[in-house]
PDB file of N, H, CA, C and O in Angstrom:
ATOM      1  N   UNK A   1     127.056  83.432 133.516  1.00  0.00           N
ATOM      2  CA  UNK A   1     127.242  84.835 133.836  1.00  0.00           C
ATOM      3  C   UNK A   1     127.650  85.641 132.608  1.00  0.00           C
ATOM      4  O   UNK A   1     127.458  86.853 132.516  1.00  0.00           O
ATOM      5  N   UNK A   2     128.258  84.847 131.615  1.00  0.00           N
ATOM      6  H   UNK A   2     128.414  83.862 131.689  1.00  0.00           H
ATOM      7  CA  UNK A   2     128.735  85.679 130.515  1.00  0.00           C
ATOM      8  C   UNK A   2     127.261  86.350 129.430  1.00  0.00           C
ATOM      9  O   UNK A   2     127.320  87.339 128.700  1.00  0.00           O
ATOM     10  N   UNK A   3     125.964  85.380 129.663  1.00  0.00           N
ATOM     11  H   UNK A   3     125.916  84.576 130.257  1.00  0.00           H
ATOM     12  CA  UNK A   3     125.292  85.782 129.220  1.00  0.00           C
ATOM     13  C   UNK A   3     124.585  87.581 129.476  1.00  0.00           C
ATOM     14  O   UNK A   3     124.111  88.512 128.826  1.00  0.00           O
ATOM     15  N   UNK A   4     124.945  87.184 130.910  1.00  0.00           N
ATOM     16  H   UNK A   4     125.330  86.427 131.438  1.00  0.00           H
ATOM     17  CA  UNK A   4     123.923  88.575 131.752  1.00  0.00           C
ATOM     18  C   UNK A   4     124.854  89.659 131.168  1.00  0.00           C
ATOM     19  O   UNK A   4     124.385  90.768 130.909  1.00  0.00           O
ATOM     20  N   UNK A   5     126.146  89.381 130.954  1.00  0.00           N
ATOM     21  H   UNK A   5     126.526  88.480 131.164  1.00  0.00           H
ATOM     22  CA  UNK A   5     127.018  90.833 130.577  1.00  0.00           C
ATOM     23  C   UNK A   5     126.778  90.758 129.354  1.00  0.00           C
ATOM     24  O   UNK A   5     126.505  91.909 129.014  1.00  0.00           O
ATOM     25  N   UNK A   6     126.704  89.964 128.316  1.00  0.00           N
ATOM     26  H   UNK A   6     126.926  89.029 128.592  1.00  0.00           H
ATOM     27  CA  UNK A   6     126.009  90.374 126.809  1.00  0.00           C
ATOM     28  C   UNK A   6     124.750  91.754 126.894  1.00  0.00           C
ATOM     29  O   UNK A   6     124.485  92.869 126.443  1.00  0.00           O
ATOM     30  N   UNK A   7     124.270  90.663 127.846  1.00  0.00           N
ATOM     31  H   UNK A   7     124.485  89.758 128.212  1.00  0.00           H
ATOM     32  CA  UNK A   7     122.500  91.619 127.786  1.00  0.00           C
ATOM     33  C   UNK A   7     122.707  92.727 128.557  1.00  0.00           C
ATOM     34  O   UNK A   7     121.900  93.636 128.363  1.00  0.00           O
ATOM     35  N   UNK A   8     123.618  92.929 129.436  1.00  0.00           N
ATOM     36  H   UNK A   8     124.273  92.191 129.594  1.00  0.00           H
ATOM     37  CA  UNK A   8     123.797  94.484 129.956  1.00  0.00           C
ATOM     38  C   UNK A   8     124.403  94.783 128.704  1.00  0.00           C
ATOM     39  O   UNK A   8     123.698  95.523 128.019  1.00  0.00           O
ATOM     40  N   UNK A   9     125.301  94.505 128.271  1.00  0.00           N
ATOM     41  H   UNK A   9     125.875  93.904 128.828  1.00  0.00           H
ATOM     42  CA  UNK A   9     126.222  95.304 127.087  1.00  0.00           C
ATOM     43  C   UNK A   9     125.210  96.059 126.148  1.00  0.00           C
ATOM     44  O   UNK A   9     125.222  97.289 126.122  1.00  0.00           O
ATOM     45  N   UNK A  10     124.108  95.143 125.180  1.00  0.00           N
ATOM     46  H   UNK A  10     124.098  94.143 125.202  1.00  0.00           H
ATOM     47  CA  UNK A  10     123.251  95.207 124.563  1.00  0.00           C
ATOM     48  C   UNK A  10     122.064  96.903 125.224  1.00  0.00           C
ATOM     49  O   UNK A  10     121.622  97.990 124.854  1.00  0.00           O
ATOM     50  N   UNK A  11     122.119  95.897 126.446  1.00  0.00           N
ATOM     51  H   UNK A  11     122.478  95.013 126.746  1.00  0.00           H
ATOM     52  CA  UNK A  11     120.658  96.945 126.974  1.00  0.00           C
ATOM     53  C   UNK A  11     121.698  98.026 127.390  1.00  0.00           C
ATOM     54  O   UNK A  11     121.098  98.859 128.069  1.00  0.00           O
ATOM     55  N   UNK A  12     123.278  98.419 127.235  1.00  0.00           N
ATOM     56  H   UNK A  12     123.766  97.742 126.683  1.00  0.00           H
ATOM     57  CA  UNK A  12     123.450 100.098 127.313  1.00  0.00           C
ATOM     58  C   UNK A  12     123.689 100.476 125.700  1.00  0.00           C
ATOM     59  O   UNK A  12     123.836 101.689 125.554  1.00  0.00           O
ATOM     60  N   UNK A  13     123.743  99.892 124.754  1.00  0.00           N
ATOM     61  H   UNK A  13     123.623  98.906 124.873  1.00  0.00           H
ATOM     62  CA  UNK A  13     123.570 100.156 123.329  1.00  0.00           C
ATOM     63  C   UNK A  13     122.629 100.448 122.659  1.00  0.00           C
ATOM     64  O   UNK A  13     122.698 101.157 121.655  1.00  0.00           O
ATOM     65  N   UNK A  14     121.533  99.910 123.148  1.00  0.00           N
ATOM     66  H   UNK A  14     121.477  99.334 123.963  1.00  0.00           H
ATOM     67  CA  UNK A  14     120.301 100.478 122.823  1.00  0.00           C
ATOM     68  C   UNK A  14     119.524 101.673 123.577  1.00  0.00           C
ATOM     69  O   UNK A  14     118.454 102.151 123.199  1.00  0.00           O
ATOM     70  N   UNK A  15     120.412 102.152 124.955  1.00  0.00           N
ATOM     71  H   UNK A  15     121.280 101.764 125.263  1.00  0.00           H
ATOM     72  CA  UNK A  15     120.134 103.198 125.534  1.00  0.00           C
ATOM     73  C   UNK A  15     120.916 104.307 124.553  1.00  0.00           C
ATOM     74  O   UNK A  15     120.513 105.274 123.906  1.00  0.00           O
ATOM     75  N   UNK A  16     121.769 103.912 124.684  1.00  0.00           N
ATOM     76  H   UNK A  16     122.097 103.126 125.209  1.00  0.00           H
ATOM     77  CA  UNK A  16     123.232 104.927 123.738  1.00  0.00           C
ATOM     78  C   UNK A  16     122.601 105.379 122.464  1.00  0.00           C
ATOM     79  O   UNK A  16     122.778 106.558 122.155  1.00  0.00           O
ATOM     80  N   UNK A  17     121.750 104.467 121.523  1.00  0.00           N
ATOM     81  H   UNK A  17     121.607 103.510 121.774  1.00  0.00           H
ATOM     82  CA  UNK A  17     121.478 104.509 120.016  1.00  0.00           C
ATOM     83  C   UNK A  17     119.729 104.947 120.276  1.00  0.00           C
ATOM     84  O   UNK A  17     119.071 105.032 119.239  1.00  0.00           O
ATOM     85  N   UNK A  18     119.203 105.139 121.221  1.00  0.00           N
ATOM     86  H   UNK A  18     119.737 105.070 122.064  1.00  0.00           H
ATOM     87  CA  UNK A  18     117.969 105.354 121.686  1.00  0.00           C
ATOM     88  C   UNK A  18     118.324 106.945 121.968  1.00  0.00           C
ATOM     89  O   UNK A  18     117.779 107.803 121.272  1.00  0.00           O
ATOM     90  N   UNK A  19     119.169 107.276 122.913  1.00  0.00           N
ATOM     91  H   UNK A  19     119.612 106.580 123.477  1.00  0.00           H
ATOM     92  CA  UNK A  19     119.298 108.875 123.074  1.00  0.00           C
ATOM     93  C   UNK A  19     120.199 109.620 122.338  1.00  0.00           C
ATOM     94  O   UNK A  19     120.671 110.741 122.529  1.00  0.00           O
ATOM     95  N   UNK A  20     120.334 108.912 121.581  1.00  0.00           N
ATOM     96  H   UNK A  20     119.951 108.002 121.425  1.00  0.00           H
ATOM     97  CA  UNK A  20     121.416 109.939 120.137  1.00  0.00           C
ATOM     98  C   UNK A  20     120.287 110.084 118.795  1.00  0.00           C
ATOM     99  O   UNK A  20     120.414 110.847 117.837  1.00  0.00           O
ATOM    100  N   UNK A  21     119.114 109.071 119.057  1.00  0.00           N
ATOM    101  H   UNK A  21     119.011 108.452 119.835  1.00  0.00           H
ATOM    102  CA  UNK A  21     117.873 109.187 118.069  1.00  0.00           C
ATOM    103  C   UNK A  21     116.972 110.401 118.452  1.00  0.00           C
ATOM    104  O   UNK A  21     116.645 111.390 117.796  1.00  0.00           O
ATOM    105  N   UNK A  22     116.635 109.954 119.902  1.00  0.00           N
ATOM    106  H   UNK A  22     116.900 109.150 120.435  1.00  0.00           H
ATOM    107  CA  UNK A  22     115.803 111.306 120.166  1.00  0.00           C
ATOM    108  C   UNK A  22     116.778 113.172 120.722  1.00  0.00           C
ATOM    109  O   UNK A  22     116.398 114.266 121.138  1.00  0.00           O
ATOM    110  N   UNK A  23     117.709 112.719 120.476  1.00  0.00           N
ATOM    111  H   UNK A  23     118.018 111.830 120.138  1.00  0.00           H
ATOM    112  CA  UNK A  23     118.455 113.850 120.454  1.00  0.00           C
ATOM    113  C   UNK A  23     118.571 114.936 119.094  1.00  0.00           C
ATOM    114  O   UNK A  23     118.491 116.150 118.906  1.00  0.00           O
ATOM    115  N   UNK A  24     118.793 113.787 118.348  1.00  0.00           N
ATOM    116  H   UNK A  24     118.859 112.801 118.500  1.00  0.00           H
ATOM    117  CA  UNK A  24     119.388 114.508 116.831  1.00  0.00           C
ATOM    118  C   UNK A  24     117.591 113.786 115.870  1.00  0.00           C
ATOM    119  O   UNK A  24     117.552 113.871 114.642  1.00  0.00           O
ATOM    120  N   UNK A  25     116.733 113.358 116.408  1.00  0.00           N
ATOM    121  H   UNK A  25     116.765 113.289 117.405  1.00  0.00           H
ATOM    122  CA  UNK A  25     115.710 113.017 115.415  1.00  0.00           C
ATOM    123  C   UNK A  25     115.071 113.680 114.890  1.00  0.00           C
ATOM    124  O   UNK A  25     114.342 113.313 113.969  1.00  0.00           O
ATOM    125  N   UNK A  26     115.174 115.186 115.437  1.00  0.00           N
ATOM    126  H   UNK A  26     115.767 115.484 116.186  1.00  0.00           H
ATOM    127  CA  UNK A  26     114.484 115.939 114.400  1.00  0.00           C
ATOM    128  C   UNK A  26     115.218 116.981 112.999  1.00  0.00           C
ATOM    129  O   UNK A  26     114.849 117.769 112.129  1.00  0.00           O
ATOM    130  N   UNK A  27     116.389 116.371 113.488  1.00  0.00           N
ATOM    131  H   UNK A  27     116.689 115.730 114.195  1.00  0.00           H
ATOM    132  CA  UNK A  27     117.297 116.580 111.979  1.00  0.00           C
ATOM    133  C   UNK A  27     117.143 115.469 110.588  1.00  0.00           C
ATOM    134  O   UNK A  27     117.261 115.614 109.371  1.00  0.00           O
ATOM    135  N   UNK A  28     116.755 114.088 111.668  1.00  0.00           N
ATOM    136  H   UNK A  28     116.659 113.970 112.656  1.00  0.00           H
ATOM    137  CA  UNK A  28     117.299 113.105 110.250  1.00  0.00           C
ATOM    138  C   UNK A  28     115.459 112.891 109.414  1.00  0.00           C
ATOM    139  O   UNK A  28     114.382 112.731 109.988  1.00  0.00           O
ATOM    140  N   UNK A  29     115.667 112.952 108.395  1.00  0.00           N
ATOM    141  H   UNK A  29     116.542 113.082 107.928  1.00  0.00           H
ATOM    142  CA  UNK A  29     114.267 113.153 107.605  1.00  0.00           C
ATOM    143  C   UNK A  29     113.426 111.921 108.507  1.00  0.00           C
ATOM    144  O   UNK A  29     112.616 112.149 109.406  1.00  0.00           O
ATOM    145  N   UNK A  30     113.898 110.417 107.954  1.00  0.00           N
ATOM    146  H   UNK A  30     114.556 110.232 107.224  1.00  0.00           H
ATOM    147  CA  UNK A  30     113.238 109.689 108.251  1.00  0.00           C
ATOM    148  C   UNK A  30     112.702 109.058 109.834  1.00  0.00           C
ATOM    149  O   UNK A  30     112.397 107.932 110.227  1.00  0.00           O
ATOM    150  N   UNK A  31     112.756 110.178 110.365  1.00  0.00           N
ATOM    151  H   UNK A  31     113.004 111.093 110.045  1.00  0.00           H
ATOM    152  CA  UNK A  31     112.615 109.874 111.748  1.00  0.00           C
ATOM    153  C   UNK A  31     111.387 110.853 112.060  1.00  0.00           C
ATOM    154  O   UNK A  31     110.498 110.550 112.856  1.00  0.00           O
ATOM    155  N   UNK A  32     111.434 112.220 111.255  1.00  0.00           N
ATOM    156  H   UNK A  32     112.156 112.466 110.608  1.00  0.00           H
ATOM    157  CA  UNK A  32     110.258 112.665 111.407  1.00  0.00           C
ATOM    158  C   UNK A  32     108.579 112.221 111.644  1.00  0.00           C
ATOM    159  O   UNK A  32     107.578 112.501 112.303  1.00  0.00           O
ATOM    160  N   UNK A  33     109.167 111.205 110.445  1.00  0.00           N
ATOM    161  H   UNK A  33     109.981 110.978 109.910  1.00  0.00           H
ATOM    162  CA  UNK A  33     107.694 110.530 110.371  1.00  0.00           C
ATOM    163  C   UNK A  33     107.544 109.340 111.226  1.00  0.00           C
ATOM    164  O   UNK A  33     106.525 108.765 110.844  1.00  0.00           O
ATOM    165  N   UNK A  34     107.959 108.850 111.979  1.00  0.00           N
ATOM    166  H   UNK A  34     108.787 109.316 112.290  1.00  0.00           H
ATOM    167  CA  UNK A  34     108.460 107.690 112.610  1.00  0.00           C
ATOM    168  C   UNK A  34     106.842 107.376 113.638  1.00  0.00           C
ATOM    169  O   UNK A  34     106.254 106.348 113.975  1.00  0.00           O
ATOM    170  N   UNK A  35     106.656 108.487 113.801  1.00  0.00           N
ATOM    171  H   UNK A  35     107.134 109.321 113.527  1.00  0.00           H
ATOM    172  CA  UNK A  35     105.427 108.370 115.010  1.00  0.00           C
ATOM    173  C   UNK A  35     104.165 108.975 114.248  1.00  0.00           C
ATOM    174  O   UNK A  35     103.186 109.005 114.994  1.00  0.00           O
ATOM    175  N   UNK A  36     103.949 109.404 113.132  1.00  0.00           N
ATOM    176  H   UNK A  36     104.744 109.379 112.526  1.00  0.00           H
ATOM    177  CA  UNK A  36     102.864 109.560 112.435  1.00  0.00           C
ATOM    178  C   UNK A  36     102.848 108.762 110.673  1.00  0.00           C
ATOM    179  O   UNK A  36     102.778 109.322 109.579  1.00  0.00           O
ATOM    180  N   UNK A  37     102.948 107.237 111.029  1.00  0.00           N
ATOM    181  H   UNK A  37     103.006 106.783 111.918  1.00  0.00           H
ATOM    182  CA  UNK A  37     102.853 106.360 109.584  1.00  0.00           C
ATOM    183  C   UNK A  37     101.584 106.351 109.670  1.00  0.00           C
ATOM    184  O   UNK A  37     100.799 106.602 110.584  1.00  0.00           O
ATOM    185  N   UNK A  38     101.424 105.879 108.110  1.00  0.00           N
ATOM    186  H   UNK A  38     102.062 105.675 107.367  1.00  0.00           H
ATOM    187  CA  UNK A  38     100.160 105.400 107.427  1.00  0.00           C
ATOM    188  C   UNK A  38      99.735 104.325 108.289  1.00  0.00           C
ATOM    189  O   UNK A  38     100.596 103.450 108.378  1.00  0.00           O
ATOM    190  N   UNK A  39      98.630 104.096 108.987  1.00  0.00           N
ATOM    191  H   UNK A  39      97.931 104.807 108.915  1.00  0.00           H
ATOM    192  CA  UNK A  39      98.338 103.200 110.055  1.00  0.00           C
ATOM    193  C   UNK A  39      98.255 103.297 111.150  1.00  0.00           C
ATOM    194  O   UNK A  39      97.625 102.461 111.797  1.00  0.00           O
ATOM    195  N   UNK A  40      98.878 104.375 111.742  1.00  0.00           N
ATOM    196  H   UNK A  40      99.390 105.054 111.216  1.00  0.00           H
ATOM    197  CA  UNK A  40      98.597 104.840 113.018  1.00  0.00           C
ATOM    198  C   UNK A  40      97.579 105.234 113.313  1.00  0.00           C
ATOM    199  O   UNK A  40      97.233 106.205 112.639  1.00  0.00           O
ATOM    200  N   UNK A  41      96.646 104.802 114.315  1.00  0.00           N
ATOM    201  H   UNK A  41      96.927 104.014 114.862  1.00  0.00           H
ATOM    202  CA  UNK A  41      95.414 104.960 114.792  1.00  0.00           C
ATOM    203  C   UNK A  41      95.218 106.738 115.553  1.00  0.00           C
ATOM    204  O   UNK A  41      95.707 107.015 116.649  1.00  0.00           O
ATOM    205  N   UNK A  42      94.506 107.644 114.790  1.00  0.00           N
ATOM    206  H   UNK A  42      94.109 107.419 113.900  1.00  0.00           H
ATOM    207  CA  UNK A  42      93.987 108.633 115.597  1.00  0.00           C
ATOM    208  C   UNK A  42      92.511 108.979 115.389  1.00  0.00           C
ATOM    209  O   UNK A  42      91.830 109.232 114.395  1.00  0.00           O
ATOM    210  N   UNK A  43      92.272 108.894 116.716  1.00  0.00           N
ATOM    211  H   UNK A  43      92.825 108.689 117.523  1.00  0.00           H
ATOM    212  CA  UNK A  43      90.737 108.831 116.799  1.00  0.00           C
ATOM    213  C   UNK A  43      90.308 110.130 118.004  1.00  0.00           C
ATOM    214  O   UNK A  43      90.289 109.903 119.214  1.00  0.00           O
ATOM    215  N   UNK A  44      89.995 111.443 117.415  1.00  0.00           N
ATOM    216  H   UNK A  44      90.010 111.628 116.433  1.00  0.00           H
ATOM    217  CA  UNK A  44      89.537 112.409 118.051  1.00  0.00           C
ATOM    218  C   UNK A  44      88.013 112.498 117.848  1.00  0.00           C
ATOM    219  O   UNK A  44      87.252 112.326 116.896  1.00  0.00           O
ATOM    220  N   UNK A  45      87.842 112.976 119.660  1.00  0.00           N
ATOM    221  H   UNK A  45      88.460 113.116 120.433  1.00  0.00           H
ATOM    222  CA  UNK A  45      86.161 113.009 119.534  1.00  0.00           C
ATOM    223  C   UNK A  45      86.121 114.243 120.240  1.00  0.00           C
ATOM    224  O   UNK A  45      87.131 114.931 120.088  1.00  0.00           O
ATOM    225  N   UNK A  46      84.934 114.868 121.214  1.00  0.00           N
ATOM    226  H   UNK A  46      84.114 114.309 121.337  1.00  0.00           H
ATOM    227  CA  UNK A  46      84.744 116.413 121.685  1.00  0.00           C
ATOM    228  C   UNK A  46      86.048 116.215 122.257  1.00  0.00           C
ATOM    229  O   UNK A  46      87.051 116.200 121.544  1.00  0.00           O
ATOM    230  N   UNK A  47      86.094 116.047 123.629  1.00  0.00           N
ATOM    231  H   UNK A  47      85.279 116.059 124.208  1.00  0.00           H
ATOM    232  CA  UNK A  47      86.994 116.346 124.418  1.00  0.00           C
ATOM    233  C   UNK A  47      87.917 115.223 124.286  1.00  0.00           C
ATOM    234  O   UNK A  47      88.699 115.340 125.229  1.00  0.00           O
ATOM    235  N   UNK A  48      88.233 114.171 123.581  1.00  0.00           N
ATOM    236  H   UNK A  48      87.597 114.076 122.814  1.00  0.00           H
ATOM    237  CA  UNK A  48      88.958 113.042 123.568  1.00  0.00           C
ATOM    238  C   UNK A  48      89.362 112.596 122.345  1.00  0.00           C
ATOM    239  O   UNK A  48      88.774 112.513 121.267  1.00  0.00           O
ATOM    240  N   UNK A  49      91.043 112.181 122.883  1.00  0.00           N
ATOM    241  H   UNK A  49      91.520 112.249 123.760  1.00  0.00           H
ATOM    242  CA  UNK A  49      92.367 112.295 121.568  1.00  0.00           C
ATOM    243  C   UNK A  49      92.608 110.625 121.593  1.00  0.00           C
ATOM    244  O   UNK A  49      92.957 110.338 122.738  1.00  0.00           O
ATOM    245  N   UNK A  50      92.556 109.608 120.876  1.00  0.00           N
ATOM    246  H   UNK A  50      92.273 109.841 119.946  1.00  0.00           H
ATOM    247  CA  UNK A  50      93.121 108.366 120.880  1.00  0.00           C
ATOM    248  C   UNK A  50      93.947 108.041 120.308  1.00  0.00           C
ATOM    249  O   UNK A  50      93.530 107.236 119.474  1.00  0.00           O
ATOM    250  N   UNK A  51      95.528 108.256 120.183  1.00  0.00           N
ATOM    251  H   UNK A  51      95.866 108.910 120.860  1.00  0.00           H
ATOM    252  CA  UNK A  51      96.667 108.111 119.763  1.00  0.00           C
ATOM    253  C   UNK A  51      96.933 106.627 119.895  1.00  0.00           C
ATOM    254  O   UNK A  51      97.247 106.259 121.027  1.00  0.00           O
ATOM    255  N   UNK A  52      96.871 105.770 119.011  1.00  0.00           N
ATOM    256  H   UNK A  52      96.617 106.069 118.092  1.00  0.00           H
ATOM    257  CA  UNK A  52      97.814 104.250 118.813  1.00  0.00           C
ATOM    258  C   UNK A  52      98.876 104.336 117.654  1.00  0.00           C
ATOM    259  O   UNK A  52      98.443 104.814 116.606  1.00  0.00           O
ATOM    260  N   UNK A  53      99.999 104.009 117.670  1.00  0.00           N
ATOM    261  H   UNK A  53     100.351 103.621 118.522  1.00  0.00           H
ATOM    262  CA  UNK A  53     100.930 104.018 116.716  1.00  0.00           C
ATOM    263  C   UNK A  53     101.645 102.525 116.483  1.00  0.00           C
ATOM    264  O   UNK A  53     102.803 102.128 116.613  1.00  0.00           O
ATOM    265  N   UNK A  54     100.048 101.714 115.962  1.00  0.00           N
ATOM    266  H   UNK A  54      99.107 102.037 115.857  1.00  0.00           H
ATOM    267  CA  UNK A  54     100.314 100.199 115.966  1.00  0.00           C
ATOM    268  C   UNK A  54     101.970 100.185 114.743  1.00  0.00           C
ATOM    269  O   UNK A  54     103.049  99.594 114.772  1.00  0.00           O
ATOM    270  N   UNK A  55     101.540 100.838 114.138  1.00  0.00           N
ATOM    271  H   UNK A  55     100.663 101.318 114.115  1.00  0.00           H
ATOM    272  CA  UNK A  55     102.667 100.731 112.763  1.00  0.00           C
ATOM    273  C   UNK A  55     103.673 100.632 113.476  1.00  0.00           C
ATOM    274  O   UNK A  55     104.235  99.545 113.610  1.00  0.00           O
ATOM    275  N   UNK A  56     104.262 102.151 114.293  1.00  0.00           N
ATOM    276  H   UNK A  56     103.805 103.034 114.184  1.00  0.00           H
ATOM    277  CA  UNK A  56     105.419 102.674 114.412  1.00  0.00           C
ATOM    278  C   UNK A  56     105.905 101.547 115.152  1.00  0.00           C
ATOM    279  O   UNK A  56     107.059 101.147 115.002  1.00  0.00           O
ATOM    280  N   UNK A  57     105.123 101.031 115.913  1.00  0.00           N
ATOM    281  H   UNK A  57     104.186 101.357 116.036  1.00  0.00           H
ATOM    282  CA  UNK A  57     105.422  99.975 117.814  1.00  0.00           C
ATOM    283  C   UNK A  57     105.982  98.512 117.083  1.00  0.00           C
ATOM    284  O   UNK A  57     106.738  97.703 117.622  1.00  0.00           O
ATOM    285  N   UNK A  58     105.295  98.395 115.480  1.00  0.00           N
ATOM    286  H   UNK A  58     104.681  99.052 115.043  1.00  0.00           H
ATOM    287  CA  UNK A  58     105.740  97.539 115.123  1.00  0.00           C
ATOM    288  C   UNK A  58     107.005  97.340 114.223  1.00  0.00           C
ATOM    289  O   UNK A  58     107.635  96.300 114.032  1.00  0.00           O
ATOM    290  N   UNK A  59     107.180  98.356 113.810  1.00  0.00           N
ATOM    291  H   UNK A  59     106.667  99.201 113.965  1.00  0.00           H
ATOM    292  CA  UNK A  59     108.686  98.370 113.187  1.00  0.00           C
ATOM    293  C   UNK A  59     109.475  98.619 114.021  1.00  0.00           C
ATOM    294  O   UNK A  59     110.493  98.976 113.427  1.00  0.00           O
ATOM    295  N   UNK A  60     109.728  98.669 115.734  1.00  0.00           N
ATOM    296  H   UNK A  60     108.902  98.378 116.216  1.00  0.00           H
ATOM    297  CA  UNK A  60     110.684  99.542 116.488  1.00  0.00           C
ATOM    298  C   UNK A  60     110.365  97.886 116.614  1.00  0.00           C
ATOM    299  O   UNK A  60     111.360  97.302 116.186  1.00  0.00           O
ATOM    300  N   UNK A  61     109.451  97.031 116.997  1.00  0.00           N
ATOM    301  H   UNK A  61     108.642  97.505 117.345  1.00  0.00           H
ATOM    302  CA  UNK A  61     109.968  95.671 117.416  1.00  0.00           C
ATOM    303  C   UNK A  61     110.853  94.736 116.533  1.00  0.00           C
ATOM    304  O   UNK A  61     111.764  94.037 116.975  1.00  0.00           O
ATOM    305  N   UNK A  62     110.364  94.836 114.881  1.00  0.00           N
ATOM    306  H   UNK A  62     109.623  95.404 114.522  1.00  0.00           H
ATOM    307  CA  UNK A  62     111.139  94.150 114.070  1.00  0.00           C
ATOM    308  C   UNK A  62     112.694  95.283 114.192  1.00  0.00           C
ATOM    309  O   UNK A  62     113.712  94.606 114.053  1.00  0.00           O
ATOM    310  N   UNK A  63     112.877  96.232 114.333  1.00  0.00           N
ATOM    311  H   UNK A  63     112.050  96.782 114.446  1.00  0.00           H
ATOM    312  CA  UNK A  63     114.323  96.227 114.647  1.00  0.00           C
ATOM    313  C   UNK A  63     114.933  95.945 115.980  1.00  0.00           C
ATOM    314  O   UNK A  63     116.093  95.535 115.982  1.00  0.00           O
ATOM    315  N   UNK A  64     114.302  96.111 117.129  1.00  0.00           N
ATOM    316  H   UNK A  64     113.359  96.444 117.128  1.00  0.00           H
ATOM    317  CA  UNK A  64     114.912  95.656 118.273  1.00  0.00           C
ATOM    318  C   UNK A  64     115.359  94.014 118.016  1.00  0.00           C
ATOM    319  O   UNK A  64     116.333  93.340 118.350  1.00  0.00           O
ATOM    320  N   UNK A  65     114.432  93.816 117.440  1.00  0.00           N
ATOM    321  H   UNK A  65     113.640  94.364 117.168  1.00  0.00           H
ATOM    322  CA  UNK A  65     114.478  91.842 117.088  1.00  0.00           C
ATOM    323  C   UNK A  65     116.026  91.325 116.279  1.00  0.00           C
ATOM    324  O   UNK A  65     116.927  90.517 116.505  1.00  0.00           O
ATOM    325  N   UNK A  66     115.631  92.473 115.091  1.00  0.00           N
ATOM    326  H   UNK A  66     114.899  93.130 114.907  1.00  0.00           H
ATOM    327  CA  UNK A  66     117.231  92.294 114.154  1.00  0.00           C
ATOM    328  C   UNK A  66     118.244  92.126 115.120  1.00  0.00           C
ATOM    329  O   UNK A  66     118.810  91.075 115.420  1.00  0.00           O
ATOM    330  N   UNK A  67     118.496  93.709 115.767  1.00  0.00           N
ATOM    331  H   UNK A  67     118.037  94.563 115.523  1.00  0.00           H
ATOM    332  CA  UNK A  67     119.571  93.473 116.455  1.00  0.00           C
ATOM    333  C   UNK A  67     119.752  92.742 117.558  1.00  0.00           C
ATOM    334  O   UNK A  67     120.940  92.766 117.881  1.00  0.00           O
ATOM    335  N   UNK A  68     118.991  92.006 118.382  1.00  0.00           N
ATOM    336  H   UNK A  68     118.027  91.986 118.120  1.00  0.00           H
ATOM    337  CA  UNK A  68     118.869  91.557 119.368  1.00  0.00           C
ATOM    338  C   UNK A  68     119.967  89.446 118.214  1.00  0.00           C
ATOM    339  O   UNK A  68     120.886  88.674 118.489  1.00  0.00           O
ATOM    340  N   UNK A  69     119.150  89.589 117.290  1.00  0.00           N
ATOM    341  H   UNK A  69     118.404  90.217 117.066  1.00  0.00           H
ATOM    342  CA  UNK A  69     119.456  88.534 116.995  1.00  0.00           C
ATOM    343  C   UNK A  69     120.965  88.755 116.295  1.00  0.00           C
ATOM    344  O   UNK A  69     121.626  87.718 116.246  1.00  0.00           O
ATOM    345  N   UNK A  70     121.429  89.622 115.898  1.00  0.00           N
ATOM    346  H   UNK A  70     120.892  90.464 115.937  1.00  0.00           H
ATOM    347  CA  UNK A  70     123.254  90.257 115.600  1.00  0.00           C
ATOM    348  C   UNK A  70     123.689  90.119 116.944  1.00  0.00           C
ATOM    349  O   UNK A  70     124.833  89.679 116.826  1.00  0.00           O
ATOM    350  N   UNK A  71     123.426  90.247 118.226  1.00  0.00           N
ATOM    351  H   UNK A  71     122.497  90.605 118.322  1.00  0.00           H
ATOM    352  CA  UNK A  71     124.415  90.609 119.054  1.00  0.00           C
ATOM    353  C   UNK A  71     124.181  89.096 119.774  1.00  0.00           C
ATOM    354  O   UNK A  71     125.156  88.908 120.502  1.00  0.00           O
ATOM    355  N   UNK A  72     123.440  88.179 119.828  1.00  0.00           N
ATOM    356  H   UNK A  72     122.648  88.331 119.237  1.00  0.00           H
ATOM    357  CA  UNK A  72     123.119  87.095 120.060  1.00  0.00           C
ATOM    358  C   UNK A  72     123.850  85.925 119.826  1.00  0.00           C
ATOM    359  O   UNK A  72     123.793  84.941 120.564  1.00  0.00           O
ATOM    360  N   UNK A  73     124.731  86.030 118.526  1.00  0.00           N
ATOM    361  H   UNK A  73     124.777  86.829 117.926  1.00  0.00           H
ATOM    362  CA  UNK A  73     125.559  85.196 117.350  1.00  0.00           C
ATOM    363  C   UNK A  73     126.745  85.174 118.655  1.00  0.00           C
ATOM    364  O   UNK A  73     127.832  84.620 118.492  1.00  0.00           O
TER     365      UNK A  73
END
C-alpha cells in the first residue's frame, strides 16, 4: 500500500508542476517553443492541418521518466 501513496503523491506533483507550466508558460522563454521544435511534423493541405509534435512528446517522456525514476529511489 505504501507504494500506491508514492504514486498518488507523484501523480499530484506532476499535476501541481503541469498547471503552474501552463499557467505561467508563456512568460518563461523556453517553454515558448516547447510545442513548435525542429521536428515537429506540420503537414497542411486545402482544407487539412496535420499537427504531430513527435519531438516535443518525446522530451516530455524523457522528463516524466527522470523524475519518475528520482521519486522511485
Amino acid at each position: 500500500m505504501s507504494q500506491f501513496g508514492k504514486l498518488l503523491v507523484l501523480f499530484g506533483f506532476v499535476l501541481i508542476v503541469s498547471g503552474i507550466l501552463v499557467s505561467f508558460g508563456r512568460n518563461i522563454p523556453f517553454l515558448q517553443k516547447l510545442g513548435h521544435l525542429p521536428g515537429d511534423l506540420i503537414i497542411k493541405k486545402d482544407n487539412f492541418v496535420l499537427y504531430f509534435p513527435w519531438v516535443t512528446c518525446g522530451l516530455i517522456s524523457i522528463f516524466v521518466y527522470v523524475i519518475m525514476k528520482i521519486f522511485r529511489r
